[in-house]
C-alpha positions, 0 to 999 in steps of 0.5 A: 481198387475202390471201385471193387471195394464200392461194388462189394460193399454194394453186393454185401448190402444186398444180400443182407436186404435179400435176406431180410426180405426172404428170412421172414417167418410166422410161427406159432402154436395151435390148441383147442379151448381146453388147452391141448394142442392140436396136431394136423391143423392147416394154417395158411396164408390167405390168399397164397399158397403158402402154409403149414401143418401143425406138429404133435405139439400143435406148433408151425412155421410158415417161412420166406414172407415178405413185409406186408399185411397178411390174413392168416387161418388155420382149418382142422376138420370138427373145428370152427375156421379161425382167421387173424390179421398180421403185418411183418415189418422186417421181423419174425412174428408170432401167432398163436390160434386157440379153436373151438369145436364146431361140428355144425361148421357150414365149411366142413366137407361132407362125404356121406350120402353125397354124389361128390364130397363138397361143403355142408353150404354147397350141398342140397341135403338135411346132414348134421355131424358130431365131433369128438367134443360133442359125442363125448357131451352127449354121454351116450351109453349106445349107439341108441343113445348118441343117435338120440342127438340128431335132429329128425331121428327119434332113438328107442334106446331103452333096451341096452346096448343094441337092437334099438328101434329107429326112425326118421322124420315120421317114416314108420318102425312098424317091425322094429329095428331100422327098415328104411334107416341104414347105419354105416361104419366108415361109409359100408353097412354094418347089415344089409339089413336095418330089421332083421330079428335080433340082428339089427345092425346096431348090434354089431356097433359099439361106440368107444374112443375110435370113432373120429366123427358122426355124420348123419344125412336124413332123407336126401339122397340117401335114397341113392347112396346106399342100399334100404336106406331111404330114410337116411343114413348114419356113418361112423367115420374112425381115426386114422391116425393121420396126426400123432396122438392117443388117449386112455380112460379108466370108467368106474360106476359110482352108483352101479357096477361097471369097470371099463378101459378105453384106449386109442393111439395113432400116428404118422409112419412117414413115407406116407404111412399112418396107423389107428389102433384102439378099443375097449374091454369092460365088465360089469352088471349094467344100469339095473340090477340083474343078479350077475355080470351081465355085461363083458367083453370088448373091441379092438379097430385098427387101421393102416393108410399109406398115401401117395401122391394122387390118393391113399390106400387104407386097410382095417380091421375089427374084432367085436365079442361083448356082452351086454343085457338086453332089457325088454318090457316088465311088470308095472302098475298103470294108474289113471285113465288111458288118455292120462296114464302114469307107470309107475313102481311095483311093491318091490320092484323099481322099473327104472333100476330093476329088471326080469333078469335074476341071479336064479334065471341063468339057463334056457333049455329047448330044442335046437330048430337046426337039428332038433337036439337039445338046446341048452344056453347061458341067459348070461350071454344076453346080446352077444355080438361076434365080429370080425371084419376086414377091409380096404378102400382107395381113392385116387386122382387120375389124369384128365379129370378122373377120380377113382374110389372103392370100398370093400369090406368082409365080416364073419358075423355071429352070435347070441341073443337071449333075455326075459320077456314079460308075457303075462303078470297078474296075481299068483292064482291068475299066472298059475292058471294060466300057465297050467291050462297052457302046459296042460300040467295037472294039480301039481302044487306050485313051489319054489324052483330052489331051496326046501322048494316050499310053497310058491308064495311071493310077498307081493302076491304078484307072479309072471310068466316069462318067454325067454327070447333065446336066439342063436345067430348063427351066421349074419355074415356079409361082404360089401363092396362099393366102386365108383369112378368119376369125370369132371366133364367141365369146370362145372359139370361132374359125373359119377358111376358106381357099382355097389354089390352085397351078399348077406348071409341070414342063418338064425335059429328061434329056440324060445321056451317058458318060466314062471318067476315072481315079480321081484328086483334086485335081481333076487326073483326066484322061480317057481315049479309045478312039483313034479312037472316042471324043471328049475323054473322052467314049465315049458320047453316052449311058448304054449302060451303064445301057441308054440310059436316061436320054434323058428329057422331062418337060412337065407342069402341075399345077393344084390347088384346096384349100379347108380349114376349121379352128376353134380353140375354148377348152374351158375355161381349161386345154384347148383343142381345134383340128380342120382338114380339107383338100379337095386337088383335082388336075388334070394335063396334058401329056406324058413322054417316059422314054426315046430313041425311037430309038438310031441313027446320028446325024453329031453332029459335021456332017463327013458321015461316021458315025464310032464314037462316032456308031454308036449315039446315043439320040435323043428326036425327033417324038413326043410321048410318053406323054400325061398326063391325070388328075384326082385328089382326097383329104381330110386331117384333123387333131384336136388337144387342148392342156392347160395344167397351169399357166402353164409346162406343157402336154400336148397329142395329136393325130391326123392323117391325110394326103396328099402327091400325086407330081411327074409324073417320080415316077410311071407313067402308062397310055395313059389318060393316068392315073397307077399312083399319084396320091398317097401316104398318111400318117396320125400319132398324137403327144402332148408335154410342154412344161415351162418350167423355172427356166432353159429349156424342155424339149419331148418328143413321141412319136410314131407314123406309117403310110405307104402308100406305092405303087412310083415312079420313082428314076432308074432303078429303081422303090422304094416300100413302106408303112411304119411308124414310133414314136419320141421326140423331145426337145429343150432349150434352156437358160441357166446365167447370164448366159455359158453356154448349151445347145441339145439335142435328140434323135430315137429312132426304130423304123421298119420297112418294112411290106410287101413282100420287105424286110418288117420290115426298116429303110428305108434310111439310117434311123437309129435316132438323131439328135441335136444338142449345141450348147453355147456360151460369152459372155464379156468386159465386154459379152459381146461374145465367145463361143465355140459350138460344135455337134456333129450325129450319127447312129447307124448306118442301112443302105444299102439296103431289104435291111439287108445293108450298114451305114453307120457312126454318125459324129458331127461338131463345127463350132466358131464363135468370134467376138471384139467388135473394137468396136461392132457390128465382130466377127471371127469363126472358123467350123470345119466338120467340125473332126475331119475325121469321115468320114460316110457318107449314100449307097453305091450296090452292094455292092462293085465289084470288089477293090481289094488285098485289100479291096472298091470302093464307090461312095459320098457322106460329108459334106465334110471340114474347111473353115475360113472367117473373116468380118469381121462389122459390124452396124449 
């Protein structure tokens, strides 16, 4: 009996010792530095395979741990890796981890434009990321405007929300848009094409609170990663709801009129299962008074995940209808000489707050370039963007080292693009004769369009002719498809092959017509007739002024098929080597038509009789035009090599060589039916350094790039030059403490035209440097408060190819400051352009005409102050 007694005891004490040992837990709670907690943060044991996520209130629990000293770090993508030591003695223990943002983290996985994801230390390319912290420090207004923060890439974002002008590292815009520069949403295009006339890809991009982070590759092996983007690419990467939470803000303007809502929520479904849904509506007049409402509409995205085992499978949506004005260049005074010019304000007329839009200039009429009917369209509508997209993508790990993953995406693209262009100022004798002899109108007085229609006298004596840009985007629709399948041959060999497959519908009808306005803002210019001749302002139902260039059509398909193979082999434990090569085939059918076939009479308005402003009318009508048939194809190639110094430096090079083919509105065609040029030649050379200091990171790229370029179409003149460009770039992120952070970078570059009559001389509005200060400040008990602000500038490029006219550097501040009301609950102040700089990004001419003793020009400077205050709530 007492030896049971003893053995019971026995087994009693070890149990309780077993318990001991295996009951052991580390518990506790992860948050962001301003407080809020964070779902989805991996927090694991070093070393071990044991961890744990965090839940909705950033809370975890790692059980069954033994005595001992552990390193404990918790992981979250966009967020700097955190590690603590902790010993457990026989009892639970508490570790709680506050992160700081770090999109710039040497550890972050990177997945665009890369052969196979890996780390931004492991990879032989120039990438940059944003995360949500960042974009919503940079303010941005545009697509335009947030891409301005990438290091290497200068942003023309002067002209609203969309068809901005792009380029990278020196590589030229010479037709505008983004030719060499491709823009993706979650990894697909959003236009097979960067410069297609008022359908730029941007167009169809809105930046709003779905967007969970921005990576952007520049040169690299972008080349082989996607289709006419060899310069780089940028991909706006969406929340997938794979931790639970949400947002809502209310935007008002305080010095503008502007309302706006966002919303965003998503969340985990179990079973595998999770959504995102979000988007905005808006309305409002935009930054510079126009007269009307001329920015309104919204976007709704939405996706759904299930995950399985060995993969995911993910579907989406998106619909896009909004509104925005589009600002083109303007009337300003030039004074000073060429080399040290300064733009500055007309009598009446602020070019950083005024614009040609007005509340009389509501109505374009012309003639339909489709079916030579008549035209009749709402200025108002200025970039209307029509989306809607579906798609899928899929990733899955298979036996023996296989991975299979596929994207594709179906959008039914169309829309409006209309705003005034600026063709000539000058006094009101000089337009009125110029648009007479233009219109071939008589002696006809020049009188008010409205009212008592008295005499057209503006109390500045100033007036201007106005071409309205009236576009009809018909169909820009697309599908884009993209599979790759890959094999890990050894542990350090891997192979990829993909397919990549595109059609790109291009369906765009030009139906430009003249007005003649005072130069006035406030949106109060009104127009003027020739009595008896002209209608509503309108003296033309074309651009005579230009020759009656601008009746256009454009009906074109492109398909494209491009297989690509890349390996990705560890050479040794230090160096690594990736290679990529790109097999582009395409094929293009339809028809253009670049001008009026026929400038006639035509009784627009249906009264039987031919009046003045019908005598002449450019008319597309009963022809086809020039037909398009043509087949082209090129290779692209990229090497690269990655060296590990140690775990916080690498070096890498790479070599590139590429391609970018043209949108059909670029380009002349023979009576063959084949383009003058089919595509564009880029080749780049680039090594970097990446440091991981005590405190941040440092990147540094030099690079070198060749661009055979071939004349194409810019409205209506032919540019186009090879080119030639080195340069530096830098960028940094850095954290002082717990408060103070900084975000930098910096890009020199010496581009040269390299043929031609302008040889030597620099592309036009290439800057030598561009640059990025963004400090910021946290404060109070949970950091819930904080202050950023960033400053954008640019030394000073040149108007044109010919180097005769300068535009000034300029440099302007966005202020951001948010005060924490409670949890999740902030109210924040954004201030853009906080100096109201002025910064000119375009002049067309060379001055046209005197204007006292000074010169008039036709030019675009960014947007002056705009102030807006948001009630945040996160969730």
């Amino acid at each position: 009996m007492n030896s049971i007694r003893q053995n019971g005891i026995l087994l009693i004490m070890l149990l309780l010792s077993v318990s001991t040992a295996i009951a052991q837990s580390i518990s506790g709670n992860v948050k962001d530095n301003t407080g809020m907690p964070l779902p989805g943060v991996n927090v694991i044991v070093d070393g071990t395979t044991k961890g744990a996520v965090t839940d909705f209130d950033g809370n975890y629990t790692i059980s069954n741990l033994e005595n001992g000293t552990y390193t404990l770090s918790a992981t979250f993508i966009g967020y700097a890796k955190t590690s603590q030591s902790v010993t457990i003695d026989g009892a639970d223990v508490t570790v709680d981890f506050v992160m700081a943002e770090d999109a710039q983290s040497l550890d972050e996985i990177i997945v665009t434009g890369v052969v196979n994801p890996k780390s931004r230390i492991e990879s032989s390319i120039s990438v940059s990321t944003m995360g949500i912290k960042l974009i919503e420090q940079a303010a941005p207004r545009s697509a335009g405007e947030l891409f301005r923060n990438i290091p290497g890439i200068r942003a023309e974002s002067s002209g609203g929300e969309g068809n901005a002008n792009f380029n990278v590292r020196g590589v030229p815009i010479s037709s505008g848009g983004s030719r060499y520069f491709q823009i993706q949403e979650d990894g697909l295009p959003l236009n097979l094409f960067g410069d297609t006339s008022f359908g730029n890809a941007d167009n169809f991009l809105r930046i709003d609170s779905n967007i969970g982070r921005v990576e952007a590759i520049r040169g690299g092996s972008a080349s082989t990663q996607t289709s006419n983007g060899p310069a780089g690419i940028i991909n706006m990467i969406s929340k997938t709801g794979s931790t639970e939470g949400g947002s809502l803000a209310t935007t008002f303007g305080l010095d503008y009129q502007t309302s706006r809502l966002d919303f965003e929520y998503g969340t985990p479904l179990g079973n595998g299962l999770s959504y995102h849904i979000g988007g905005f509506m808006r309305t409002g007049e935009g930054p510079r008074d126009i007269g009307y409402q001329g920015n309104k509409g919204g976007q709704i995205k939405a996706n759904l995940t299930k995950k399985f085992k060995n993969g995911y499978v993910r579907t989406y949506f998106k619909f896009l209808n909004d509104q925005s004005v589009m600002y083109l260049p303007m009337p300003m005074r030039l004074e000073g000489s060429n080399s040290d010019p300064t733009y500055s304000n007309l009598p009446g007329f602020d070019i950083t707050s005024d614009s040609q839009h007005s509340a009389y200039l509501q109505q374009s009429a012309g003639t339909s370039p489709f079916n030579g009917d008549r035209h009749v369209n709402d200025v108002r509508k200025g970039n209307n963007p029509i989306s809607k997209a579906l798609g899928a993508e899929f990733s899955f790990k298979l036996p023996k080292d296989w991975k299979v993953t596929g994207k594709a995406r179906y959008s039914n693209n169309s829309g409006q693009w209309i705003s005034p262009f600026t063709a000539a100022v000058g006094t009101v004798a000089e337009i009125e004769t110029t648009a007479r002899d233009a219109a071939g109108a008589g002696s006809e007085p020049l009188v008010y369009a409205d009212g008592d229609r008295e005499a057209f006298n503006p109390s500045n004596g100033l007036a201007q002719i106005i071409h309205m840009f009236d576009v009809s985007v018909e169909d820009l629709s697309n599908f884009f498809g993209d599979v790759k399948i890959s094999k890990k041959i050894s542990d350090n060999v891997g192979v990829t092959a993909g397919l990549f497959t595109a059609t790109q519908n291009t369906k765009i009808g030009w139906q430009w017509n003249s007005f003649l306005s005072e130069v006035k803002g406030g949106g109060e210019a009104r127009l003027a007739d020739f009595d008896g001749f002209s209608r509503g302002g309108q003296y033309s139902y074309g651009t005579p002024v230009w020759g009656n260039c601008c009746q256009r059509k454009y009906n074109t398909v492109h398909n494209v098929n491009s297989p690509y193979v890349g390996i990705d082999a560890d050479i040794n434990d230090k160096l690594n080597f990736d290679g990529s090569v790109r097999f582009e085939n395409v094929r293009v059918n339809g028809n253009i038509q670049g001008g009026p076939t026929s400038q006639d009479s035509f009784d627009y308005n249906g009264n039987g009789t031919i009046e003045g402003i019908e005598t002449t009318v450019p008319v597309i009508i009963g022809n086809a035009g020039q037909i398009v048939n043509d087949d082209y194809n090129f290779v692209s190639y990229s090497l690269g090599l990655n060296y590990k110094l140690n775990d916080g430096a690498a070096v890498f090079g790479r070599y590139s060589s590429g391609a970018s083919g043209r949108a059909a509105d670029r380009n002349n065609y023979g009576t063959n039916g084949l383009a003058d040029v089919q595509y564009d030649q880029l080749s780049q050379l680039e090594v970097g350094f990446k440091k991981r200091l005590n405190n941040g990171t440092l990147n540094l790229t030099g690079f070198m790039s060749n661009t055979d370029e071939g004349l194409s179409n810019e409205l209506n003149r032919s540019v186009g030059n090879p080119f030639k460009a080195l340069g530096l770039e830098a960028e940094t992120a850095l954290a002082f403490g717990e408060n103070f952070s900084f975000n930098g970078s910096f890009t020199w570059t010496k581009a040269e035209i390299d043929g031609g009559a302008n040889k030597g001389n620099t592309p036009r509005r290439q800057a030598d440097l561009v640059y990025n200060l963004s400090p910021s400040y946290n404060f109070g008990d949970t950091r819930q408060h904080s202050l950023a602000l960033s400053v954008l500038g640019t030394s000073k490029s040149y108007a044109q190819d010919d180097n005769d006219l300068v535009m000034p550097a300029y440099a302007y501040f966005n202020l951001i400051g948010r005060a924490g009301l409670t949890d999740g609950l902030s109210v924040v102040l954004s201030v853009n352009n906080l100096f109201d700089t002025v910064g000119i990004t375009e002049v067309e001419g060379n001055g046209d005409g005197a204007f006292n003793g000074d010169r008039l020009v036709r030019a675009r400077s960014i947007s002056g102050r705009s102030t807006t205050l948001s009630l945040q709530y996160k969730f």
